[in-house]
N, C-alpha and C positions, 0 to 999 in steps of 0.2 A: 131424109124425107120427112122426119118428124120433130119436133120437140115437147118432151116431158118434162115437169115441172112441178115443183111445189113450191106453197106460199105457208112461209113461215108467218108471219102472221095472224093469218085468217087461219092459219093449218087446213089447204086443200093442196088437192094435187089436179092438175090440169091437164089436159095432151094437143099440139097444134100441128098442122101438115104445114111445110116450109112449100112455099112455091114457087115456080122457077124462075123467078126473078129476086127470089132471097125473102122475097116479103112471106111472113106469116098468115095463112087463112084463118079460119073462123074456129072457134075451137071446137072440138069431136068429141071430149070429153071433161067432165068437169066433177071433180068429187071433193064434198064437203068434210072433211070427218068430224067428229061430235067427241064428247065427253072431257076430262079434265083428271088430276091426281091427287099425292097429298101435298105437293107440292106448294101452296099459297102463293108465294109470290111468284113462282116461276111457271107454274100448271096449273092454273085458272081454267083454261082452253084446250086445242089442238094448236101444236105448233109442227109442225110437218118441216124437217130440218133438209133433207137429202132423198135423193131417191138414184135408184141403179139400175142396171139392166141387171137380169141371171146372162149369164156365161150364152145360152144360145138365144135369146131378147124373146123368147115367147113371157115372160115375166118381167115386172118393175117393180123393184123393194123399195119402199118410205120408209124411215126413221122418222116416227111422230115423237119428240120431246116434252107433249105436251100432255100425252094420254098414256106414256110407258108403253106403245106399240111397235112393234114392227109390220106393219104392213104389204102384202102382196098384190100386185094388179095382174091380170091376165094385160098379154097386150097383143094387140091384132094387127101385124106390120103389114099389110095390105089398106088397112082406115087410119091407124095408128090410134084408135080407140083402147080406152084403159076400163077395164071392169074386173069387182073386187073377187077376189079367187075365193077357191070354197075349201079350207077356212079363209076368211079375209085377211086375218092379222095372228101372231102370236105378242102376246103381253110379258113383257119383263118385270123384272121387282119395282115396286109401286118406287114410285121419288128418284128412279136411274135414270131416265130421262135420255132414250137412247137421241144421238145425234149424227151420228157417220154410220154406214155401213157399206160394206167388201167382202165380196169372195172371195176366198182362196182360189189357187191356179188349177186344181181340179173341177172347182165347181161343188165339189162335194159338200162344202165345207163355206157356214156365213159366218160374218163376227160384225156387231153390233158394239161400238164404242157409248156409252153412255155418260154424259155432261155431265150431271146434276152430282151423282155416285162416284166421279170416277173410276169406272169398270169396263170390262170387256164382258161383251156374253156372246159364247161360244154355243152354234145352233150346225145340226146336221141340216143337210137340204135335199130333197125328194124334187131333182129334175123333173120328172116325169108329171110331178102332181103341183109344182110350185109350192111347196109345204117347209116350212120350217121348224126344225124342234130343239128348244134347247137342251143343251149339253153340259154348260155349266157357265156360271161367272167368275169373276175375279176382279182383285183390284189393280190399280194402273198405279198405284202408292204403296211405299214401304209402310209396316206395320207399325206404329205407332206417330204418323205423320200428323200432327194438327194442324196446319195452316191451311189457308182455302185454295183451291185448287178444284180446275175443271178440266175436264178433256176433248178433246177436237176431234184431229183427224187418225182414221186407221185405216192402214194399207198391207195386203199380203203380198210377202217377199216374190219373187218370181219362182222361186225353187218351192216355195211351199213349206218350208222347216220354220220360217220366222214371220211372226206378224207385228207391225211396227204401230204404236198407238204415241199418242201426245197430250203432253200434261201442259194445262197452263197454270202455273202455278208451284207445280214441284217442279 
């Protein structure tokens, strides 16, 4: 019924009702995000990388790369309107530059893959409130690795014991 969306580039997140002919209407929703990191060449801006449903779609998680955020929308699947939940966002370690994010198969449980750091951050999730809190990070690289390397996609196992992330580079 809907389509959700982010613009890496401009770093917004947008929402459009599909109509019955496939064509897209007019958008219902449109949000700008703001601010920047320490990142120089790569976090000037907001880059709004992905966005998800939570497990029962009253929620839309964005991975901003561009402001170290994760962000939460309320989402209204009667309008298909997205507005920013209260907290709006939880922040990661400034220059991590989160870029994928996945729940686990309970729901319980988010994980944020991070570009820029090579990392994962591991966040509890409060269905109820759409709220996230972290629980810890980690890195996606063996200790003492120097060469450059980013990382992309992360996916939780169906069983829920393994979460699979990817290195470009190592």
């Amino acid at each position: 019924k809907f389509l959700v969306l982010v613009n890496y580039g401009s770093g917004s997140t947008a929402s459009f009702p599909i109509q019955a002919d496939g064509r897209l209407g007019e958008a219902v929703s449109f949000h700008q995000h703001t601010g920047s990191s320490v990142n120089a060449s790569r976090q000037k801006g907001p880059h709004a990388h992905s966005i998800n449903f939570s497990p029962d779609y009253r929620f839309a998680i964005v991975a901003d790369l561009g402001i170290d955020k994760v962000l939460t929308y309320q989402f209204d699947s009667k309008t298909g309107a997205l507005a920013p939940n209260d907290p709006p966002s939880v922040t990661v370690k400034a220059g991590a530059g989160p870029r994928h994010f996945t729940f686990s198969p309970s729901g319980k449980f988010g994980y944020a893959i991070n570009e820029l750091q090579s990392t994962v951050t591991a966040f509890t999730y409060n269905a109820n409130r759409g709220v996230l809190s972290e629980i810890q990070t980690i890195s996606t690289i063996p200790a003492g690795f120097t060469g450059v390397t980013h990382t992309a996609e992360v996916v939780a196992h169906p069983s829920g014991k393994f979460l699979y992330g990817s290195n470009r580079g190592h």
